[in-house]
N, C-alpha and C positions, 0 to 999 in steps of 0.2 A: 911699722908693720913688717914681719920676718914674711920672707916669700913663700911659706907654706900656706900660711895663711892667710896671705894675696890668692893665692890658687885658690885654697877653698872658698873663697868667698868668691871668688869667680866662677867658680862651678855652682853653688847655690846662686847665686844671680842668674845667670847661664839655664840654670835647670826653670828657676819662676819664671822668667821673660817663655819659656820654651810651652809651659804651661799655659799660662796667661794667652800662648798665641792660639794653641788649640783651641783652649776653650773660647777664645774669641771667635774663631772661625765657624767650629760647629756649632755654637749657640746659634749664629746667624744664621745661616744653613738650615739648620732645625728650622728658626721661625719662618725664614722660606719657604721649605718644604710643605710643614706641618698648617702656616695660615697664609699662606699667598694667594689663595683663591678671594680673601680679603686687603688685597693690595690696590685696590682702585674704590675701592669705599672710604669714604671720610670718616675722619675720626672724632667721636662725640666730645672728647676733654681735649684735644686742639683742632681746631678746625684748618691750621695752617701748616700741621704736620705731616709732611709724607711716610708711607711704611717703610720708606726707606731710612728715614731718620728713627723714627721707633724704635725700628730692629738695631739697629746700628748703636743708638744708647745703652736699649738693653742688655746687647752683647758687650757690650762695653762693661757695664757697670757688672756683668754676671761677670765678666771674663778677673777683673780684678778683686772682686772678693772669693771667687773660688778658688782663683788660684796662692792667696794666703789662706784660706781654710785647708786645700788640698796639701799646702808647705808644711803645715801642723798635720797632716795625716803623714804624711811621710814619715815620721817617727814610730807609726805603728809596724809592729814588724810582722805582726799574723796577717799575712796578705789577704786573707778573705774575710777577716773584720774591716780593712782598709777598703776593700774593693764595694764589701755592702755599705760603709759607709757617703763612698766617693756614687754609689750608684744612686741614695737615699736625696744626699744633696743638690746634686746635678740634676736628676728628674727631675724632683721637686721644683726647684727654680724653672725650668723648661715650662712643666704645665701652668707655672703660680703666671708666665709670660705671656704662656698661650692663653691661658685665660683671660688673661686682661686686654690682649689683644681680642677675643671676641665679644668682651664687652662693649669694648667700646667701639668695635666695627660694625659688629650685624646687632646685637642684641638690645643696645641702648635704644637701637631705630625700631624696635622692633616688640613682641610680645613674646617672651620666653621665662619659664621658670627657673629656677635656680638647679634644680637637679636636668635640666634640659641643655641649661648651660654648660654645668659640669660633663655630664655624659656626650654632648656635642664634641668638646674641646678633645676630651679623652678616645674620640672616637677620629677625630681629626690629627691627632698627635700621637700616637701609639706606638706605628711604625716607623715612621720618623726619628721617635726620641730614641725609639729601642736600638735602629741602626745606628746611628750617631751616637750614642751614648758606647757602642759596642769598638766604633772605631775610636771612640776618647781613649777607651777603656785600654786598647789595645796601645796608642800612643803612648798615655802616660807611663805603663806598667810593666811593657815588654822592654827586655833587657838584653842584646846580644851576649851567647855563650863563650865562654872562650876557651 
C-alpha cells in the first residue's frame, strides 16, 4: 500500500470511528433524556434487564449502522439533501427506540391504544431528539474555515 493511501484510509477510518462515537453518545442521551422517567419500571420482554443495558444496546447497535449508512451519505455533495436525509434517518431510529421503550415499560402493564402510544412517545421525545439531533447535526457537518 503506497502512503497516500495509508492516509486516506486513515482518515475515513478516523472520520467513521468519530461518527459512530457521536452517534453513540447522543443516542444514549436522547433515550435518557427523552424516557428516563421509565428507568425504574421493569421491562415486560426481559425481566432481567436494566434500562441501563437497553439504552446501552440500542445505542450501540444505532451507533454502528448509522454511522455506515451516514459513510454512504457522505458522497452526497448537495448538503441539504444530505442533511434531510441524515435528519430522516436518525429521527426515525430515535422514536422507532423510544417507542419500544414505552412499550415495554409502561404500556405493556398497562391499557393504551396505539395512537396513545404513538402520541405519548412523540410527546415525551420531541425536544429531546430535536436538541440532539441539532448538536449531531452540527458535529457531523460543521467544517472549520481556513
Amino acid at each position: 500500500m503506497t502512503k497516500p493511501t495509508k492516509l486516506k484510509l486513515f482518515k475515513t477510518l478516523k472520520q467513521i470511528l468519530f461518527v459512530t462515537v457521536v452517534i453513540f453518545l447522543a443516542t444514549f442521551l436522547q433515550i435518557y433524556w427523552a424516557m428516563g422517567e421509565f428507568s425504574d419500571r421493569m421491562s415486560s420482554s426481559c425481566l432481567d434487564c436494566s434500562f441501563f443495558y437497553d439504552a446501552f444496546m440500542m445505542s450501540l447497535i444505532t451507533s454502528v449502522f448509522m454511522s455506515i449508512l451516514f459513510s454512504i451519505l457522505y458522497s452526497i455533495k448537495n448538503k441539504y439533501i444530505k442533511i434531510a436525509f441524515e435528519f430522516t434517518l436518525l429521527v426515525s431510529v430515535w422514536l422507532y427506540w423510544n417507542y419500544t421503550i414505552f412499550v415495554e415499560r409502561e404500556s405493556s402493564w398497562s391499557t393504551y391504544l396505539f395512537n396513545e402510544e404513538i402520541n405519548y412517545t412523540i410527546s415525551l421525545s420531541f425536544f429531546p431528539v430535536l436538541v440532539l439531533f441539532t448538536a449531531v447535526l452540527f458535529a457531523l457537518n460543521y467544517k472549520k474555515q481556513k
